[in-house]
N, C-alpha and C positions, 0 to 999 in steps of 0.2 A: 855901037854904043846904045843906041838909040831901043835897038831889040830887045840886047838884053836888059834896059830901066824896064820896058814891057811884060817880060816876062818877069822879073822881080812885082813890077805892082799885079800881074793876077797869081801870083804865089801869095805875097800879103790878104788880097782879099778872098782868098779863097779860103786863109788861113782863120781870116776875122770871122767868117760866116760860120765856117766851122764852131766857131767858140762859141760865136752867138746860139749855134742851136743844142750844145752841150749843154751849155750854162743853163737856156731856158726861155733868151731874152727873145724869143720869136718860136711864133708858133706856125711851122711850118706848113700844120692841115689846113691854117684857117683861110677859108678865100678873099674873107668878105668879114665885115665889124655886122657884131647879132646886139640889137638893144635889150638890156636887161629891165624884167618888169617893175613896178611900184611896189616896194613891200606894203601889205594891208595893216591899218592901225589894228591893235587888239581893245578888249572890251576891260576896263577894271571898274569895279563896285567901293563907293566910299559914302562912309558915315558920318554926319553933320555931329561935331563935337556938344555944341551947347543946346544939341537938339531942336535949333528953329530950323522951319520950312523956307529956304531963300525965295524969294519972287526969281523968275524965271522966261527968260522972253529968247531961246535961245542964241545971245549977245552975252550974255552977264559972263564974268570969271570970279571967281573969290579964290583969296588965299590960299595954299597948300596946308599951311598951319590951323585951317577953322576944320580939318577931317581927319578923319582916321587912314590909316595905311590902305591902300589900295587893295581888294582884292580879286582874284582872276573871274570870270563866268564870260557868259556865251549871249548873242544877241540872236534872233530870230533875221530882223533886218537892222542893220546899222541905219538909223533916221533920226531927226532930235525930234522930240515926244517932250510935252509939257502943257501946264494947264493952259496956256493963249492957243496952241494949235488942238486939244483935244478937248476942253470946255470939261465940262463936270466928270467926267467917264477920263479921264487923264490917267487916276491911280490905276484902274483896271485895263487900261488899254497900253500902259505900261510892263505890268504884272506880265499881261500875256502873251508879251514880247519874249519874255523871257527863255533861253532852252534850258539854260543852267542859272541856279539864284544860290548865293555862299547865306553859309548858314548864319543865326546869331552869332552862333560860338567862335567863327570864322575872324570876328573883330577883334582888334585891340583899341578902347578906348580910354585914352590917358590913364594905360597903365590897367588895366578892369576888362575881366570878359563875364560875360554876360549869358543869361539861357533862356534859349528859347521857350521855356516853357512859362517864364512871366514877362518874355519881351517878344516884340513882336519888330519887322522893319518896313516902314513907309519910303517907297521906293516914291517920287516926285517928279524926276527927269531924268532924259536921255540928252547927253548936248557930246558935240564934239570940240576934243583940245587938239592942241600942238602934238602930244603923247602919245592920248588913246580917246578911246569914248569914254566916256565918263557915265555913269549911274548913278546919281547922287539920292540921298535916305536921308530919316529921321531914326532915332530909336524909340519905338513908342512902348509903354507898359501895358500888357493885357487886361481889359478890364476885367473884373469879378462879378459874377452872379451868382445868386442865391437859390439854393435847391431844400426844399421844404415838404416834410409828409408830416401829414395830421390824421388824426385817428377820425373817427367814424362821423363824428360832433363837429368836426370842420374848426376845430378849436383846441384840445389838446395837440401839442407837438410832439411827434414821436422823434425826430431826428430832423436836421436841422444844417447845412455846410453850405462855405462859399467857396465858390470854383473859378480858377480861372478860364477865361474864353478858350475853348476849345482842349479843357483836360475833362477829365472824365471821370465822373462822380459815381461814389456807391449807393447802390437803392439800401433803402431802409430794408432790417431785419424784418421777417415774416412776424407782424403783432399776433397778441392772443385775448381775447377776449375772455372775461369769467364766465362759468354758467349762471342763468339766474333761475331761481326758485320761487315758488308764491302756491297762493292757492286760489282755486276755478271758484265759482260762485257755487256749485255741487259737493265743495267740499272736500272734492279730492287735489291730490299735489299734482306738480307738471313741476319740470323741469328742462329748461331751456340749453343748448350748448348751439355755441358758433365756433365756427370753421372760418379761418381768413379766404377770400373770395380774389379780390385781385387790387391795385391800386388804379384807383380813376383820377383823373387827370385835371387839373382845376382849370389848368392853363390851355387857352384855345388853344387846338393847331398842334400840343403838343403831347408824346407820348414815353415810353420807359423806356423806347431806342436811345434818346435823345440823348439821355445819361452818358453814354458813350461818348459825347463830343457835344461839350456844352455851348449853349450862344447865346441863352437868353435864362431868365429866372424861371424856372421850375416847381411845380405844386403840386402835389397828391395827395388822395383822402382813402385810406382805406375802406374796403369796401365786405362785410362778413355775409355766410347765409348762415339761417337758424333752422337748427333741425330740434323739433319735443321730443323727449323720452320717451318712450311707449312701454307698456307694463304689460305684459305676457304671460296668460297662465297656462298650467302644463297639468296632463293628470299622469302616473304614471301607468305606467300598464300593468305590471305585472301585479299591481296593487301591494306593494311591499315599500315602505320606505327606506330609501337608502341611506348607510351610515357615510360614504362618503358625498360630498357635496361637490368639490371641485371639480367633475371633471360630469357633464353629462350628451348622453352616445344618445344621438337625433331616435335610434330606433328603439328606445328602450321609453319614448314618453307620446303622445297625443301629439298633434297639430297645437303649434300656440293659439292662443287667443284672445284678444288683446281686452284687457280690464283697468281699473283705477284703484290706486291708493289712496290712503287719508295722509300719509308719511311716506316718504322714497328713504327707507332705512333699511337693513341689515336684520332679519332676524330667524334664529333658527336652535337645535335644540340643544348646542354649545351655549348658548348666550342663557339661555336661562331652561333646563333642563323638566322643570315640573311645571311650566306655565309658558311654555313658549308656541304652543299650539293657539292658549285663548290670546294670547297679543297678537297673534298673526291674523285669529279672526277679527279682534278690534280695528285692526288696522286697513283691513279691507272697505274698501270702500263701495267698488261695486264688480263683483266675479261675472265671468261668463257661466248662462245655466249649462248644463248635462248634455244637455241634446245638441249645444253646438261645439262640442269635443269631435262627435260621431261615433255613440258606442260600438261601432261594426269597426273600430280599428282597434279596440281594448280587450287584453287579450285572458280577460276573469272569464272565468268556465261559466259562468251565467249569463256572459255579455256576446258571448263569441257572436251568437246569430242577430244579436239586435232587436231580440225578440220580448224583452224586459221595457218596461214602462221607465222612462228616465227619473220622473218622481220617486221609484221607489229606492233611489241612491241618494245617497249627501256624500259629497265632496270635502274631505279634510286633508285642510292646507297646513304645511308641516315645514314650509320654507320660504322665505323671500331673501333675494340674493342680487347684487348688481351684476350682468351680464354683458361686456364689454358695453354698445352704445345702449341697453335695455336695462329695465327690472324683470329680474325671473321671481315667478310664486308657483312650487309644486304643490300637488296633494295627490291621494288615494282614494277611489272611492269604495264607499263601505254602506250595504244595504241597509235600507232602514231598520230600526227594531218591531217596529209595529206594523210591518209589511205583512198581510196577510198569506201572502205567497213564499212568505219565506219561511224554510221546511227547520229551519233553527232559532225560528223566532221562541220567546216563552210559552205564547199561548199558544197549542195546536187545536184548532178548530174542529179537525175528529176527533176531540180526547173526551173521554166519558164525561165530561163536566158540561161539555156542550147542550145545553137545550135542546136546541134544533135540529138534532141530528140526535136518532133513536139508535140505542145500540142494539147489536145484531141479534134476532132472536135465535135461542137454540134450537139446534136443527132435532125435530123428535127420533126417537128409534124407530118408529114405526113410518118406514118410507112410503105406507100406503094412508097414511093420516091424510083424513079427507076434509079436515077442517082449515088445512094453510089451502088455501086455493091457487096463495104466488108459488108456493112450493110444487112443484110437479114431480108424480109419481115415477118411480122408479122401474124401468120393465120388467119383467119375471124373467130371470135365466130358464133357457128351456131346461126339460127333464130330458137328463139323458132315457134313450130305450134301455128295458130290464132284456139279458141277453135270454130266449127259449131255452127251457127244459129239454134235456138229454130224453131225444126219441128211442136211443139205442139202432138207430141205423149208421152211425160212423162216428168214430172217435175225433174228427176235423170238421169243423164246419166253417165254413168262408164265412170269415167275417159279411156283414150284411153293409154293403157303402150308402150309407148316409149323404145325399145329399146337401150341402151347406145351403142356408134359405139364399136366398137369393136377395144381392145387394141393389137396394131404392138407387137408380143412379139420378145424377144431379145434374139436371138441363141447362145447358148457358145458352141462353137466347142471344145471338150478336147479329145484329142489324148495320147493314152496309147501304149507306143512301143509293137509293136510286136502283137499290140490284134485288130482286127479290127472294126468299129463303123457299126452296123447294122440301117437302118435307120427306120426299123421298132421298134426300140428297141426306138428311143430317141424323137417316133411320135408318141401321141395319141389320139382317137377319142372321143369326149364327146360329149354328148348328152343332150341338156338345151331345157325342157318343158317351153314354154311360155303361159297361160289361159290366155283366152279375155272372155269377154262375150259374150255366147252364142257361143264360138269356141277355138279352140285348133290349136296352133300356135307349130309345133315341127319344130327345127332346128338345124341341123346337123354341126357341125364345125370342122374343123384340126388346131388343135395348138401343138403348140412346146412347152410344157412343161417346165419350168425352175427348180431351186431351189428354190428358193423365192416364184414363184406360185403355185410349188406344197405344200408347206407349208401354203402357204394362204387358199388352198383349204380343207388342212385338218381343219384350224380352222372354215372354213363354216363349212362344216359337224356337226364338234361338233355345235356351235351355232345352227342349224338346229336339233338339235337331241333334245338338251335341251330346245329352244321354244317348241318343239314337247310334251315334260312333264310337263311343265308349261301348255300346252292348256289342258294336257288331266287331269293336277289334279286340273283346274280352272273348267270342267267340272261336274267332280265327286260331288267338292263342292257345283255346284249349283243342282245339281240331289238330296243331303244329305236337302239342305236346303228346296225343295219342299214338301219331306214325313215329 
């Protein structure tokens, strides 16, 4: 009896154990009991409802109900931080605690959210609860400051905003200034224009970055440069005035040259057609002269060489015209009328009226008038010979060859430094066969040689060489035609 209770109670327990590790109630790998770690607090950020700064000694607790909902961010080191452990530098050494910081917008306060861009949160202390760590803030309003450009006088306001801390302002529109006008103690006009230059900065320390992300009041004064007008005269070249004015081609006029008006006006021969030449001279005040155009760029068939006196031109101006930053004034120049030199003037200085100049006297018939002494006599043409009387010894007689006299030649002495002129070098002898009938005529001459004759001489020769081939293949031909 006693066995079989034995074996019934290790059938039960074996049975029990069985169940226990089905069910779950025992864990059969474990050997040993493993301690489980401390869950770590988390970090939550909350906003003081009535917006006071609490004093803070990390001890203090205040109500759940004086803040806004909690929300999540992140600590660098979990420590309590406040103004008794960090003295003045608290806000900042708070701040820079931070890894993660929730935005304004993140709050709900009694029902109201709120933007960051005119609030700001004053973070105070780090303390730890029962919970979590705590962050506790204020909401603070962004101050505003004032961004300010004034024109050039440090007194007119050209634009004018208040910005909150750290939004970003727009620079004032680029100002303009007028042109100013007057007149020089000489009489002539000027004319001023500015140009805006840049905004200078009233405020130490600060500049136009700044705009970008504002922190403090901001001033600027514009700042212009001035440039004068300058008045340009032009002559044209071709000496022809043009009917169109709008449009003129750099190569068609002189080098400017800068001159004065009495008026910076508009005139030309639209504007007043029969009198618009003498207002353009009234209004001149003072032109550039002739000579500093440079008549060797003008292109009058009298000027080409530059060889014309510049007095004996006048310059007529025939246009004044504004030229984008300039005054333009053209003209033409046109020779004087009482320029003695000029072959179209009225009075010609050779014309029979002239005094001082004798008109030409006639020349006599008698070329051997011995009375003009300036007059020189004319040479006698030789007499041809009368040809002899028929001897009645032959019906032919050979012409008789006349020698032609003999040409004066014309010595050019040329002198080489330092080399001396042998005069047998620059003399030579030639020798001219003359045939007569029935006799031989040789005669001996000294001539002086030139350039000209010696090249004449060579093309005898040739001509003499080539008759010479012509007789002798005129000959052959008829010697071929005989056999």
């Amino acid at each position: 009896m006693k066995k079989k209770k034995r074996r019934r109670t290790r059938v039960f327990a074996i049975l029990a154990f069985a169940c226990l590790v089905l069910f779950g109630y025992t864990d059969v790998s474990a050997s040993e009991n493993v301690d489980t770690p401390a869950k770590e607090k988390e970090v939550r950020f909350y906003v003081r409802i009535d917006g006071v700064e609490q004093v803070e000694d990390g001890t203090t607790h205040y109500p759940q109900t004086l803040y806004s909902s909690g929300v999540a961010g992140e600590l660098k080191q979990k420590i309590p931080m406040n103004k008794d452990n960090y003295g003045d530098s608290y806000l900042d050494a708070i701040r820079d605690n931070f890894v993660t910081e929730p935005a304004v917008e993140d709050f709900e306060i009694e029902g109201k959210h709120y933007s960051s861009t005119d609030y700001t949160i004053k973070w105070y202390v780090i303390k730890e609860e029962n919970d979590f760590w705590h962050v506790d803030g204020i909401l603070s309003e962004k101050p505003m400051y004032m961004v300010t450009f004034f024109d050039e006088d440090g007194i007119k306001v050209l634009s004018e905003m208040q910005v909150r801390e750290g939004a970003k302002a727009d620079c004032c529109a680029t100002p303009q200034k007028q042109t100013e006008s007057g007149k020089a103690e000489d009489g002539s006009a000027y004319q001023k224009r500015y140009c805006f230059k840049q905004w200078k900065s009233l405020t130490e320390g600060c500049s136009l970055e700044q705009l970008s992300c504002v922190t403090c009041d901001l001033t600027f004064q514009a700042e212009y440069e001035c440039t004068e007008v300058p008045v340009y005269y032009y002559i044209r070249l071709d000496g022809k005035e043009p009917k169109d004015h709008t449009s003129h081609d750099p190569a068609a006029y002189s080098k400017g040259v800068e001159g004065t008006l009495r008026d910076l006006c508009g005139i030309c021969c639209h504007d007043d057609p029969e009198h618009y030449k003498e207002k353009i001279k009234e209004n001149i005040c003072k032109a550039p002269s002739v000579t500093e155009f440079g008549l060797t760029d003008l292109k009058n068939s009298n000027l080409q060489d530059g060889s014309d006196d510049a007095d004996a031109y006048t310059v007529v101006w025939y246009l004044i015209q504004e030229d984008g930053d300039a005054w333009r004034v053209e003209g033409i120049l046109e020779k004087n009328a009482d320029d003695p030199d000029d072959p179209n003037g009225p009075d010609d200085p050779n014309g029979p009226d002239d005094p001082e100049q004798p008109n030409d006297p006639e020349q006599p018939n008698n070329p051997e008038q011995p009375n003009n002494p300036e007059q020189p006599n004319n040479p006698k043409q030789p007499v041809k010979p009368t040809p002899p009387e028929d001897s009645g010894q032959s019906d032919v007689q050979p012409p008789a060859i006349i020698a032609p006299p003999p040409k004066t030649p014309s010595v050019i002495s040329v002198t080489k430094k330092d080399t001396p002129v042998s005069a047998t070098a620059a003399t030579t002898t030639s020798t001219t066969g003359t045939t007569a009938a029935k006799a031989d005529v040789v005669t001996t001459k000294t001539v002086v040689k030139t350039g000209d004759e010696t090249e004449s001489t060579k093309w005898l020769c040739v001509a003499a060489v080539a008759m010479l081939v012509l007789v002798t293949l005129a000959g052959k031909k008829e010697m071929g035609l005989s056999h």
